[in-house]
C-alpha positions in Angstrom: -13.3 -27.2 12.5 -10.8 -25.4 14.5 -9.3 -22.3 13.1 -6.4 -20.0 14.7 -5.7 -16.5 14.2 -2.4 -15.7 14.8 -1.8 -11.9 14.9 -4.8 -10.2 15.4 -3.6 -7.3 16.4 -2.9 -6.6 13.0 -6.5 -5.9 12.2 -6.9 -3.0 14.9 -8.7 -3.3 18.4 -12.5 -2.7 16.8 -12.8 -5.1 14.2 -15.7 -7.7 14.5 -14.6 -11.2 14.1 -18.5 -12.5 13.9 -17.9 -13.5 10.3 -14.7 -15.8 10.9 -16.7 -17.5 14.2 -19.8 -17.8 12.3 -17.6 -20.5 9.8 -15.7 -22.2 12.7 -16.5 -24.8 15.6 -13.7 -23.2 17.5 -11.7 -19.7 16.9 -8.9 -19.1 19.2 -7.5 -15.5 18.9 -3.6 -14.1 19.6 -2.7 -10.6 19.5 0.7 -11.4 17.9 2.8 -14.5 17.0 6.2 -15.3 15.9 7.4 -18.3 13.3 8.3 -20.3 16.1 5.1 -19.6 18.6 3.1 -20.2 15.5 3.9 -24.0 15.2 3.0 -25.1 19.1 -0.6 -22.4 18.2 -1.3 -24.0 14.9 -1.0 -28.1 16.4 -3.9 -29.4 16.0 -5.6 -26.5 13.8 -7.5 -26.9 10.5 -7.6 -23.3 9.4 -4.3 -20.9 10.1 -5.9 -17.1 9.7 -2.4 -15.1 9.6 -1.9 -11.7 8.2 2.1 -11.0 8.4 3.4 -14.1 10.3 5.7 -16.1 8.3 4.6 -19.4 7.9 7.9 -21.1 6.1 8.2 -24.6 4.9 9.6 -26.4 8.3 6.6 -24.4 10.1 4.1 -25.7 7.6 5.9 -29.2 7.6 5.6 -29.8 10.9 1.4 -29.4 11.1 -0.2 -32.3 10.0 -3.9 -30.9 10.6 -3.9 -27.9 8.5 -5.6 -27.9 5.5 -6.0 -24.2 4.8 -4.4 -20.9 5.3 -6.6 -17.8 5.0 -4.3 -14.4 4.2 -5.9 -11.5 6.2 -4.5 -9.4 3.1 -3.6 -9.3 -0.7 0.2 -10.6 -0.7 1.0 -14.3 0.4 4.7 -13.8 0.4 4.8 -14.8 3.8 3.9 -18.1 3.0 6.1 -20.8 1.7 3.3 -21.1 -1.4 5.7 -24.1 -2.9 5.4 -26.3 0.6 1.7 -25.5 0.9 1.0 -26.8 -2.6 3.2 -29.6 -1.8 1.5 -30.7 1.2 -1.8 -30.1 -0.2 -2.9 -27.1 2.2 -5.1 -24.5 0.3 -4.1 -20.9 0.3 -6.7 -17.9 0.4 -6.3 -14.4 0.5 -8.5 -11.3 0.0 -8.6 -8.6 -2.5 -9.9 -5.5 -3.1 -10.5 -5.0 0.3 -9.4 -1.3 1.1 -10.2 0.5 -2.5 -11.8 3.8 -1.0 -10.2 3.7 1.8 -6.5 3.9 -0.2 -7.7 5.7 -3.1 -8.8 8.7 0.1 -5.3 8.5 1.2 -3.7 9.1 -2.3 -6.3 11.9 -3.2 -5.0 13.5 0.9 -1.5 13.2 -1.0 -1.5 14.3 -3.8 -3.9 17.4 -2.4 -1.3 18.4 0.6 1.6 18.2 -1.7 -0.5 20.5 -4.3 -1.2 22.9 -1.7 2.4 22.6 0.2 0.9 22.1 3.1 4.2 20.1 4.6 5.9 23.4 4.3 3.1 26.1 4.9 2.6 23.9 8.6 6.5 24.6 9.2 6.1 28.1 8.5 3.1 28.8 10.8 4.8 26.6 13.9 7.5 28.9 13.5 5.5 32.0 13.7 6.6 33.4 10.4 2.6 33.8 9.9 2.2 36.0 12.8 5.7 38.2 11.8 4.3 38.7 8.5 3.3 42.4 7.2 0.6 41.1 5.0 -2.6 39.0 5.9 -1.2 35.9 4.2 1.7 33.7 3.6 2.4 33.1 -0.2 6.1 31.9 0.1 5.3 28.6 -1.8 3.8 28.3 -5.1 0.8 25.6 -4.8 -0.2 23.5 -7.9 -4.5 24.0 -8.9 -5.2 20.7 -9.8 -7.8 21.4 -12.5 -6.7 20.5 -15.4 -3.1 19.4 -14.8 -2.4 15.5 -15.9 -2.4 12.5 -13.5 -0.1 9.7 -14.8 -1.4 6.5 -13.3 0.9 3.4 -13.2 -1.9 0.5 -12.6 -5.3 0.1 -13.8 -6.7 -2.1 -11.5 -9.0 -1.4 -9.4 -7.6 1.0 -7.2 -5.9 2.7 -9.6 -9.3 3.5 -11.6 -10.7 4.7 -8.4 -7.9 6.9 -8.1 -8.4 8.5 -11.6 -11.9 8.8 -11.0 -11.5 10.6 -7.9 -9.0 12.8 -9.3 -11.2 13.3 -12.5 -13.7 15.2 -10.1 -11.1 17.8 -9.6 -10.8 18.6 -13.2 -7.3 16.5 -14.1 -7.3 14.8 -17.1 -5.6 11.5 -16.2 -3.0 9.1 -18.7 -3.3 5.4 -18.3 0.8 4.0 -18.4 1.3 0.8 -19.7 2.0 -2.4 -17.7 6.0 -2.0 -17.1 7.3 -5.2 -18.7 4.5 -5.8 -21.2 5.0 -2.4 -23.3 4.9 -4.3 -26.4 2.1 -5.7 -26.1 -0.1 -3.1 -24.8 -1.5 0.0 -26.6 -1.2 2.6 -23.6 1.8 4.7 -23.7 4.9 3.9 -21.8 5.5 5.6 -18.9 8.8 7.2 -20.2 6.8 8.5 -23.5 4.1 10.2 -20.4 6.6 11.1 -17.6 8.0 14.0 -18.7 3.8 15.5 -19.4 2.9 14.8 -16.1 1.9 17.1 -13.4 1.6 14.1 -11.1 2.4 11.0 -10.9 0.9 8.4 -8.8 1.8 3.8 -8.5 -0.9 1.5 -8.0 1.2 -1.4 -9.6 2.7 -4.7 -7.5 6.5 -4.2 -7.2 8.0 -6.8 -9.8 11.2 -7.1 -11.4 9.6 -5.1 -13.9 8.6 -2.5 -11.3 11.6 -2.6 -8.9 13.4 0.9 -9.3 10.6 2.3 -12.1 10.8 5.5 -10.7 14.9 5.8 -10.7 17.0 9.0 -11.6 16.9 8.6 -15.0 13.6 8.8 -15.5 13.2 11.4 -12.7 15.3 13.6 -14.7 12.7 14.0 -17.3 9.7 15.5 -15.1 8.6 18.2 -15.2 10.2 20.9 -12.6 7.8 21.0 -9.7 5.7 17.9 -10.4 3.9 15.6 -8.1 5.3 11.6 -6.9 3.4 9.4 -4.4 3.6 6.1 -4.0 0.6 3.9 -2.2 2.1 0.9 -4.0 5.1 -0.6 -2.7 8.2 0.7 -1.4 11.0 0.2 -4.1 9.1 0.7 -6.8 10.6 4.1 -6.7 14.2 4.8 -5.9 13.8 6.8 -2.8 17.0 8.0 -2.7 16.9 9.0 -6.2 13.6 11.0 -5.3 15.3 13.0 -2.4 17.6 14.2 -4.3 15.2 15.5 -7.0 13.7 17.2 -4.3 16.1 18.4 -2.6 17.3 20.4 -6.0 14.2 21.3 -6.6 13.9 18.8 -9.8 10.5 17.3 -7.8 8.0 19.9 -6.6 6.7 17.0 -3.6 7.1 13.2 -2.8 4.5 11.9 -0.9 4.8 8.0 0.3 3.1 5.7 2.4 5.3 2.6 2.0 9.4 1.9 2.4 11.1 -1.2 1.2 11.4 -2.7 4.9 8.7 -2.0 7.3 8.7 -1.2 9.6 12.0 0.4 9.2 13.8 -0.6 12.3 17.2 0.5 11.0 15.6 4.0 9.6 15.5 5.3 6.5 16.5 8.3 4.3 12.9 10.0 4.0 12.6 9.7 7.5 15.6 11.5 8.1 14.7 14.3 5.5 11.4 15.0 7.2 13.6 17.1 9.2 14.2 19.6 6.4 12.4 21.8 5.1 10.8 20.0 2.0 7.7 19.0 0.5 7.9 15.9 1.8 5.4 13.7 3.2 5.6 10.4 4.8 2.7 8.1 6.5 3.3 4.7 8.1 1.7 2.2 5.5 -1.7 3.5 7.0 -3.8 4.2 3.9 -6.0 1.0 3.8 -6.5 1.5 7.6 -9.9 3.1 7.9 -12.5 0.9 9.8 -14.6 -0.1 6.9 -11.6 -1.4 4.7 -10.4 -3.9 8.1 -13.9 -5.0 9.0 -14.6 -5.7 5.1 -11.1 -8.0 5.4 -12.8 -10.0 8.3 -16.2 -10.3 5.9 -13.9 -11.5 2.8 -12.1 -14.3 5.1 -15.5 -15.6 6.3 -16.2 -15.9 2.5 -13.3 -17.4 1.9 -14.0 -19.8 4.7 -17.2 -20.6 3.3 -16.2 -21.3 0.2 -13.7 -23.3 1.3 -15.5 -25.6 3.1 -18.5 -26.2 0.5 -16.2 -26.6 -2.6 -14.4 -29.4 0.0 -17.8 -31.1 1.0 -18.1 -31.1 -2.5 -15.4 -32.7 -3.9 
């Protein structure tokens, strides 16, 4: 069985691919691929390994061999899902993959927002620490966790982790019910926990349910001074919408680590306003990135692999 990875680079330069080779006859490995390089790699394949190369219908028509497509991620919008059914090719991805690792970048969040530590940084490289009169800088009012309430849009897996995590700092955290499904489910909405919350932090998919759930009108009911971040999906909160609560002071700190196109080759508002003086944080869609969430992706796609193959002998 010949399997091809197609952007490997994706993973990071010290992931172990033992797992994948152990399930393979032959693995051949590129750093990067487009559509169009993807459909002279793949001729000839059985197994396509692709994190964020498109593989769309005319690509997928056009390989004969492949009978399986393993998602080195959670999302398979990158694959035409209808044409793979169609043609019979399976479709595997992996889950739960990077739970500590993005739940530890949400906790860093939420904690340098808390403690301002976007603006306290300005203030020290501009040497207003060393020109003060006193033995401190207390120009910003941080947030003590302990105590304050953590809305929680998601209750997966992640976002229980999350809770739990935040839990240990003494926040008592509110479950919001799943955005579309309010009638059915017995957790409060998030407009009825919104304007409670000291933070709020998304670990839901972006739907059509989702799309714009942070927008100005419900930013207009926080609490002055509470906490945003979103380690979802970008657009799930109205970004712009977010500025400008912050920017008047209406949001105490916005903390993201996704944008609605990524990466954002055209730029973006929030990356602008990191500029300004604002309690503002923004990292590059990093927070499932630690070496233990990427190696466990390459474990998952062996087991994928695996299964694959047996529930095929099988059949």
């Amino acid at each position: 069985m010949k399997a091809v990875i197609l952007d490997a680079a994706s993973l990071g330069p010290d992931v172990d691919l033992a797992p994948i080779r152990e399930q393979v006859d032959t693995l051949e490995v590129h750093e990067q691929s487009s559509t169009e390089q993807s459909r002279e790699r793949l001729a000839g394949a059985d197994v396509a390994i692709v994190n964020k190369v498109v593989l769309d219908g005319a690509t997928l028509e056009a390989l004969p061999s492949l009978q399986l497509i393993c998602v080195l991620a959670t999302g398979t919008n990158n694959i035409d899902m209808a044409t793979a059914e169609r043609l019979g090719i399976a479709v595997r991805n992996v889950t739960a993959y990077g739970t500590a690792s993005v739940a530890q970048h949400t906790l860093m969040l939420i904690l340098a927002l808390a403690n301002r530590l976007p603006l306290y940084q300005r203030d020290v490289n501009a040497g207003r620490w060393s020109e003060s009169p006193f033995f401190c800088l207390m120009g910003h009012g941080t947030l003590q966790l302990e105590d304050k309430r953590l809305m929680i849009v998601g209750q997966g897996e992640l976002g229980s982790r999350v809770a739990a995590l935040a839990e240990a700092f003494g926040m008592r955290v509110s479950f919001a019910a799943r955005p579309g499904n309010e009638v059915n489910d017995s957790r409060p909405g998030i407009a009825e926990l919104a304007p409670e919350a000291d933070v709020i932090s998304l670990h839901c998919p972006l739907t059509d349910a989702t799309r714009h759930l942070i927008d100005a009108d419900l930013l207009a009911t926080v609490k002055p001074g509470a906490l945003l971040v979103n380690c979802a999906r970008g657009g799930i909160i109205d970004e712009e919408a977010a500025l400008d609560a912050l920017r008047e002071g209406r949001l105490g700190g916005l903390g993201v680590d996704v944008l609605p196109k990524e990466p954002p080759h055209q730029g973006h508002p929030l990356l602008d306003a990191l500029a300004e003086p604002l309690n503002l944080i923004v990292t590059p869609h990093n927070a499932w990135i630690t070496p233990e969430a990427r190696q466990r992706i390459v474990a998952l796609t062996g087991n994928n692999l695996s299964d694959w193959q047996a529930q095929r002998d099988g059949a």
